[in-house]
N, C-alpha and C positions, 0 to 999 in steps of 0.2 A: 852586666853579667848575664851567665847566659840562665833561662828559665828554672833549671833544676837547681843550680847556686840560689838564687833570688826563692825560690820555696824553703830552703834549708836554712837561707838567714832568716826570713820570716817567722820560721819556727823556735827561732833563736830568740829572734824578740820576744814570742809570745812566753820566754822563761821553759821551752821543752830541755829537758838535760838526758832525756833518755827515751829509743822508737826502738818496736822490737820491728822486726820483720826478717824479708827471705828474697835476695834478691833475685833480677834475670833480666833478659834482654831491655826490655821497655824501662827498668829504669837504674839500666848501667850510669847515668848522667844522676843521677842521683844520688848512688851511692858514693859515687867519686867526691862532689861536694859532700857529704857524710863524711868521706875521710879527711878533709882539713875542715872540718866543724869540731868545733865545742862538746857537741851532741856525740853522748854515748851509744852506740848502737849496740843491740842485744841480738845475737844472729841466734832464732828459733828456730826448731827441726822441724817447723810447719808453718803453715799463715795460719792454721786456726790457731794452733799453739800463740800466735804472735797476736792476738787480736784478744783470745782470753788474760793473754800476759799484759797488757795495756790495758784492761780493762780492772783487773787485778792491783795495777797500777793506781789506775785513777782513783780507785779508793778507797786506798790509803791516801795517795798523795794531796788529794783535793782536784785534781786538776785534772784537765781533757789526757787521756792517754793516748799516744800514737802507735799506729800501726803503718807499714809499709809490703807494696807484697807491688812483683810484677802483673802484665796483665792475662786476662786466659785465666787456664785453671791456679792461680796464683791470688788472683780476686775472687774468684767463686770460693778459695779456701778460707778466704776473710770471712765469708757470709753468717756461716754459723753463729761465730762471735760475734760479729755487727749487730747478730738477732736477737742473741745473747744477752746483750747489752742495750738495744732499744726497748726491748721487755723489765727490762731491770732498771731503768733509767742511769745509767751511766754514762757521763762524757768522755766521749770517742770522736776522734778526728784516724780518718783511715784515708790513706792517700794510696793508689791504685795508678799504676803504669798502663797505658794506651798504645795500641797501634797509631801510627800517623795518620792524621789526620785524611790524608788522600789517599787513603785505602781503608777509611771505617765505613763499614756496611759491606764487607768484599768475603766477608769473611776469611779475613787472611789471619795469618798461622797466629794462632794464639790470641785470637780476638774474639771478646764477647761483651754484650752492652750493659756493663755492671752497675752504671746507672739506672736504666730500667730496671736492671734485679735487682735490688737494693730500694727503691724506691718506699716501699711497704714498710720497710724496717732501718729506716734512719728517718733523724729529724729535716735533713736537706741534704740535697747533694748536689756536685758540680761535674760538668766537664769542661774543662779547660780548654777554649779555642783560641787565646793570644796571649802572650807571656806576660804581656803589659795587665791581663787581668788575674795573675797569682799573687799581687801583696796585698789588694780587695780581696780576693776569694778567703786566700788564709785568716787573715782577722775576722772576716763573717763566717767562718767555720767554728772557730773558737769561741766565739760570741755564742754561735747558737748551741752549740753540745753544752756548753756550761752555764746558761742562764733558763730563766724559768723553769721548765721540766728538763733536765738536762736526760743530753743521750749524745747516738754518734751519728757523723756527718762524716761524707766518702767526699774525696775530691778527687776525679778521673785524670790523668792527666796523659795526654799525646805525647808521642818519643821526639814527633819533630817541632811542640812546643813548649820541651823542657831543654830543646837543643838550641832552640833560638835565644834573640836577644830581649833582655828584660830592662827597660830606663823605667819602668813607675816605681815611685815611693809609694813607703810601708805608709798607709793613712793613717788619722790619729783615734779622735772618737768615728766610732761607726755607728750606723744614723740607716735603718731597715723598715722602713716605713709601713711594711706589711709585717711587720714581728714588733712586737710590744706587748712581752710577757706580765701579765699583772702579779702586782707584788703586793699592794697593799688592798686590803679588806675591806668591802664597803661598809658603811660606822653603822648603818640599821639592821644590816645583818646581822653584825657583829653586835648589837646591842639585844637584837631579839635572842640572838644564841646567848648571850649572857641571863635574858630574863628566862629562856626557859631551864637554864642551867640551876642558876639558884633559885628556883623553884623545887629541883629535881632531888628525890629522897631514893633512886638507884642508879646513879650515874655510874658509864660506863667509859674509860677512854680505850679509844682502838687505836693503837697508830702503823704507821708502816715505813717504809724507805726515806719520804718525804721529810720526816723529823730530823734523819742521819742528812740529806743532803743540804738542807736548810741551815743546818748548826746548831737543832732548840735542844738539846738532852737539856738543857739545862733550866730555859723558859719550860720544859715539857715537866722534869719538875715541880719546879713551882707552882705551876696549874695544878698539877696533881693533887700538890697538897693546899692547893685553896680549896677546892672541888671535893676534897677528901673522897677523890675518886680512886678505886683500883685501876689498873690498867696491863688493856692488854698486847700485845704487840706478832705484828705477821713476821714470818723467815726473814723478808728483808727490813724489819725492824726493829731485829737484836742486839743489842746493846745501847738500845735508846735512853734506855729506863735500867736504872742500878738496881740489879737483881736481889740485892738487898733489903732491898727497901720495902716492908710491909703492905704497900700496897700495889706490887708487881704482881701480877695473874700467870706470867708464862705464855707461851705462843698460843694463840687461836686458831681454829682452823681442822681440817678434817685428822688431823694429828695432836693436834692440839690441847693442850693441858687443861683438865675439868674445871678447877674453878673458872680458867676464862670462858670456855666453850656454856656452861651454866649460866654462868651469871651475862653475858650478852643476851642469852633466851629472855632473861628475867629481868635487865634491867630496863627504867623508864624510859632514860635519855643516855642515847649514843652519842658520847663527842668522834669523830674518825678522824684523823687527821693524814694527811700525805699517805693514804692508805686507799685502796683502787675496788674492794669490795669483791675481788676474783672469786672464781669457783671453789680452789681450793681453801680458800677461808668460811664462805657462806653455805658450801655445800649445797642444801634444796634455799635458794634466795627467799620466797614466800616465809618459810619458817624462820627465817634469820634477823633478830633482834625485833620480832615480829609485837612486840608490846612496847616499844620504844620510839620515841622523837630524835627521828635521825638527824647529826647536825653534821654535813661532811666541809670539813677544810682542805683546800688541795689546789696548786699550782697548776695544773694544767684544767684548766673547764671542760672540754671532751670526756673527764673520767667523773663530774657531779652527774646524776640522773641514768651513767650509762647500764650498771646494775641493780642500784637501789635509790630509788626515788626519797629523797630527802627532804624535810621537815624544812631545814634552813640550810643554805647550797652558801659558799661563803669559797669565795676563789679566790687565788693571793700565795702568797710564802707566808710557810707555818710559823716561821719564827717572830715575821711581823704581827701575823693577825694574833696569836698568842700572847706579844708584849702587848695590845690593844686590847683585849680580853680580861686579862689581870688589873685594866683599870676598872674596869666594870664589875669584876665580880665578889662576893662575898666571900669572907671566909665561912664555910658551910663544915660540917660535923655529922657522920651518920656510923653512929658505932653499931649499930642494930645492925645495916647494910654491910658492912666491914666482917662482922661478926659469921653472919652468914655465908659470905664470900670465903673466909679463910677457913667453915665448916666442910665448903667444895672442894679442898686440896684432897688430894692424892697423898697419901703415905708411900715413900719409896716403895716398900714391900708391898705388897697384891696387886699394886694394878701394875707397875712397870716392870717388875723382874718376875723373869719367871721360873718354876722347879724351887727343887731342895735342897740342890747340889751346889754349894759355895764353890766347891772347884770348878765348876763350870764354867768356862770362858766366853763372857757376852760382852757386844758390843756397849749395852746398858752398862754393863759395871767399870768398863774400858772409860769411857767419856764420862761418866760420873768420877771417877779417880783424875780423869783427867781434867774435868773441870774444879775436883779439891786442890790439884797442885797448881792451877795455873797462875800465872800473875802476872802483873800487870803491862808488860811487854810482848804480850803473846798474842798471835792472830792466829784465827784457824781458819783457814779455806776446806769447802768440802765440794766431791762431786753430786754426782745424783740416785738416789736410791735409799735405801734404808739403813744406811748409814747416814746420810744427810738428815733424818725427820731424826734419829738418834740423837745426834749431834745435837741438832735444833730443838730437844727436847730437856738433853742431859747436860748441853755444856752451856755455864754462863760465862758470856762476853765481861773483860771486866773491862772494857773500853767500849767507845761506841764505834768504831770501826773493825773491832775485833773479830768481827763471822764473817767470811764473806761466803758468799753461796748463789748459785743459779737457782734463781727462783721462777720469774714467770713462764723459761723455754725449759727451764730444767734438762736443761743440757751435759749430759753425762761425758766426763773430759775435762769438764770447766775446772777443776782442783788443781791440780799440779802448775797447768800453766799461770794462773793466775796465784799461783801461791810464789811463781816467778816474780811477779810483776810486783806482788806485793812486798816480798824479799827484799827485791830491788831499793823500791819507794820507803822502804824503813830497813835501812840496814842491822841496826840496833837490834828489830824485835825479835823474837822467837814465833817461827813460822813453820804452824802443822798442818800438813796437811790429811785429811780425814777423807780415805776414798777407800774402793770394793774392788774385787780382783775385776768386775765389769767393767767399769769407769776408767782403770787404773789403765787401762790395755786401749784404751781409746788413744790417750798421751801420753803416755810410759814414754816415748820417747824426748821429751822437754828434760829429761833427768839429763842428756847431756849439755843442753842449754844451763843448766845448775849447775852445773860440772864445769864449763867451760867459766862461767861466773863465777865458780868458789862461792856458792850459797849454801849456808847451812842448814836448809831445808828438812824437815819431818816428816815423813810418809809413814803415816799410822797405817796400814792396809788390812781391811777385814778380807780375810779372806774364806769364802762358807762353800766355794769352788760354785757359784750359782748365780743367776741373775735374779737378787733376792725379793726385790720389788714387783717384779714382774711374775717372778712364783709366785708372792703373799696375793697380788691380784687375781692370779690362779684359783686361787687355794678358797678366796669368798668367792670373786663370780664365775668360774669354770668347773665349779663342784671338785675341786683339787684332782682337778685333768692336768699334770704338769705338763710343759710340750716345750723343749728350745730353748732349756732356762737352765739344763745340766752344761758347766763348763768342763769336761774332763781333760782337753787340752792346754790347759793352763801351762805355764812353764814355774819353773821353781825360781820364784821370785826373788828369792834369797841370793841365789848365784845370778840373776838377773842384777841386781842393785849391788853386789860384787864386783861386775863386769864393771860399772861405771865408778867406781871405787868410793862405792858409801859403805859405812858401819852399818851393818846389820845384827837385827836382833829376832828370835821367834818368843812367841808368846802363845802359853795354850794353858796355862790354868792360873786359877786368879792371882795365888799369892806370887806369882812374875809380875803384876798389872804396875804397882808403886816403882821396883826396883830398878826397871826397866824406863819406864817413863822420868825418872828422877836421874838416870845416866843419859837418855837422848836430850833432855834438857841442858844440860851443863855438857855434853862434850863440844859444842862449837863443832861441827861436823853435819856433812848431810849425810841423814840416817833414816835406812826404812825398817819397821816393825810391823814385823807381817804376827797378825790373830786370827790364831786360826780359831772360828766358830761355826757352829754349827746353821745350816740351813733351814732348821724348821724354827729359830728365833725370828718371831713375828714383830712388828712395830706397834706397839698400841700405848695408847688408844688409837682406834681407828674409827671414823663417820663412814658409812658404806654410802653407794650412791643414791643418794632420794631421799636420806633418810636428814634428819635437822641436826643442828652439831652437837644437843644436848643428848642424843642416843647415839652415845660411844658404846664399844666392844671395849671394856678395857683390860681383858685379859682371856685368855685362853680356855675357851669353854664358855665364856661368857658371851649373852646374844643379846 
């Protein structure tokens, strides 16, 4: 068969039921096998759109998402989401159309070396120079996006080597002799973190994405409650830990919820788990958990030592080295510590809401309402901005794949399209998404990729007509010099999502927040609800920059 056939069964084997992409010259041969394949294709009104939808996809679904896009600016439009997603650790497999081969480097129409761009921001990538090497290439694609630290892998492929002829078989185990992710935990490590663990009278757990892509919510548990540790968790490690549970902290990080941001100052011993110790969580790194025996767990080794120098460095998958852990450790007891942990909470009122005016329509009281009615079916995707730290503040996940969000590119866009992908890969659930009239206007157009799919999608939309994140930055370090952040050309959103024949709803004062949200849930329809709020609703608590995460701003007027 000929090369592009031979890529599209391969894909087949590997269990793909669904690539989003956008096609064009370089991989006309491709999409034609797409048309007598198995494989659903999802035609996006973008390649970025098609790369966040895949990505969105993968998880939920568990598995590598595919993207597909011609080559030229077709590939260059993958890039965002590829970046997207190697930041985020999610597995991507992104296959990209070529000029032939006897005109790469000519710079001919529509050719550019998207292997070399991509190089920084994927786990491997290929170019494909013999068709006899696409049933190898595919299986080591899929192998490495979804093992060890998973993420995405580009495969390049030339128009006159997916035109040719393909005789190799699909191979069985694959055998990478320079790739050998470690999984399990060496025993003296793992034993010295157990002795300092129960020794430890203010243990802290940190966790991050690593726990969700591992499978532990459940081992992360039970540690918890041997350790009778609180715990706290980053953007991408919401819904690890069941937000019910006594000893959940809330997000940490320069947004981040006081008891966690507190009690990490103060406690003795950090356990961190699949958690990477970024900026946005440590703020000034010197001050950050600065009285404590760091113990970092984490599947890739590149990320022990590279922010914060750890006490005991323990590399592997959380879920193994965890079941390994539980055999070591004591049941341990510290109600004193506990005690004082849940003295740090926040009371809804003074530090998160602000004014006097119930009527007043906030993003706060929006995703608090909507984290009382959610259940257990529901994902929220969000983009980037102060709606996202909102979100990631106010709404609990009641699954662990429930949030999904751009965290380490924070890429504004990532919402909608990925709330595609997630749609897709759960058809069942109920899927909102949570974005800003800024975000919304990056891929507003993917509404008619939902359109053409019949997804019943939710587009929650604040709309404060502003770019609100980038004022509130204003507003501390520009001595509130606004500049470039007024949206007045907005379009009326409402007959926008009209156009594309969604229910529409406006929301501007609280008592609509329940009645309104309890009808987008149950109509089976895709439906946007624009809120309108105001501009000067700041996000707090906020860490400003230098300062340690235990000196929060937590409300207005307060320094």
């Amino acid at each position: 068969m000929k090369g592009s056939e031979a890529l599209i069964k391969c894909l087949e084997y590997e269990g793909v039921k669904t690539v989003f992409g956008y096609p064009g010259g370089t991989v006309l041969g491709l999409y034609e096998a797409l048309r007598h394949s198995s494989i659903h294709n999802v035609l996006t009104r973008t390649e970025q759109g098609a790369a966040h939808a895949a990505s969105g996809y993968a998880r939920i679904a568990g598995m590598p998402g595919v993207c597909v896009a011609t080559s030229g600016p077709g590939a260059t439009n993958l890039v965002t989401g590829i970046a997207t997603a190697f930041m985020d650790s999610i597995p991507m497999v992104a296959i990209t159309g070529q000029v032939p081969k006897s005109i790469v480097g000519t710079d001919a129409f529509q050719e550019v070396d998207i292997t070399g761009i991509t190089k920084p921001i994927t786990k491997h990538n290929y170019l494909v120079t013999e068709a006899n090497q696409i049933p190898q290439i595919v299986r080591e694609a899929f192998h490495i996006a979804s093992t060890g630290r998973p993420g995405p892998v580009l495969i390049d492929l030339p128009k006159d080597v997916a035109d040719s002829e393909c005789t190799a078989k699909i191979p069985g185990q694959i055998d990478l002799p320079g790739y050998k992710p470690t999984i399990k935990g060496h025993p003296s490590q793992i034993k010295l973190a157990c002795k300092i663990l129960n020794q430890s009278k203010k243990p802290v757990i940190y966790v991050g994405g690593g726990i969700v892509h591992s499978g532990a919510e459940a081992l992360l548990l039970e540690l918890s409650e041997r350790l009778d540790a609180p715990v706290a968790v980053t953007l991408m490690g919401k819904g690890a830990f069941p937000y019910k549970n006594n000893l959940y902290m809330g997000m940490v990080g320069i947004h981040g919820c006081p008891a966690a941001n507190i009690a990490v100052c103060n406690c003795d011993v950090l356990l961190a788990i699949g958690a990477r110790f970024d900026d946005r969580v440590t703020s000034n790194m010197p001050d950050f958990a600065s009285n404590a025996q760091i113990i970092h767990i984490d599947v890739d080794p590149a990320e022990i030592g590279k922010n914060i120098i750890p006490k005991v460095p323990i590399v592997g998958d959380a879920a193994s080295i965890i079941k390994d852990m539980l055999k070591c450790l004591n049941q341990a007891s510290h109600p004193e510590w506990l005690a004082q942990v849940e003295a740090w909470r926040p009371t809804e009122q003074g530090v998160y809401y602000e004014g006097k005016d119930d009527e007043a329509l906030t993003m706060r009281k929006v995703l608090h309402q909507l984290s009382e009615m959610t259940r257990d079916n529901v994902i929220v995707t969000t983009d980037v901005g102060q709606h996202q730290m909102v979100a990631a503040q106010f709404y609990k996940a009641r699954r662990a794949k429930g949030f999904i969000s751009s965290g380490g590119l924070g890429t504004m866009g990532y919402g909608l399209p990925a709330a595609v992908g997630a749609q897709l890969a759960s058809p069942e659930s109920i899927v909102f998404c949570v974005t800003g009239d800024g975000s919304f206007q990056m891929t507003f157009n993917e509404l008619a990729t939902a359109s053409a799919e019949n997804l019943p999608i939710k587009v929650l939309l604040f709309n404060n007509n502003n770019l609100g994140m980038v004022r509130q930055l204003q507003k501390f370090y520009m001595k509130e010099n606004y500049y470039s952040v007024d949206m007045p050309g907005n379009p009326d959103f409402i007959k926008l999502a009209q156009a594309y024949g969604m229910e529409t709803y406006t929301m501007e004062h609280t008592g609509q927040i329940q009645e309104i949200l309890a009808e987008a849930m149950d109509n089976n329809k895709a439906t946007l609800i624009e809120c309108k709020v105001s501009c000067e609703e700041m996000v707090y608590p906020v860490v400003l920059c230098g300062r340690s995460i235990d000196e929060m701003i937590l409300f207005k007027g307060d320094k």
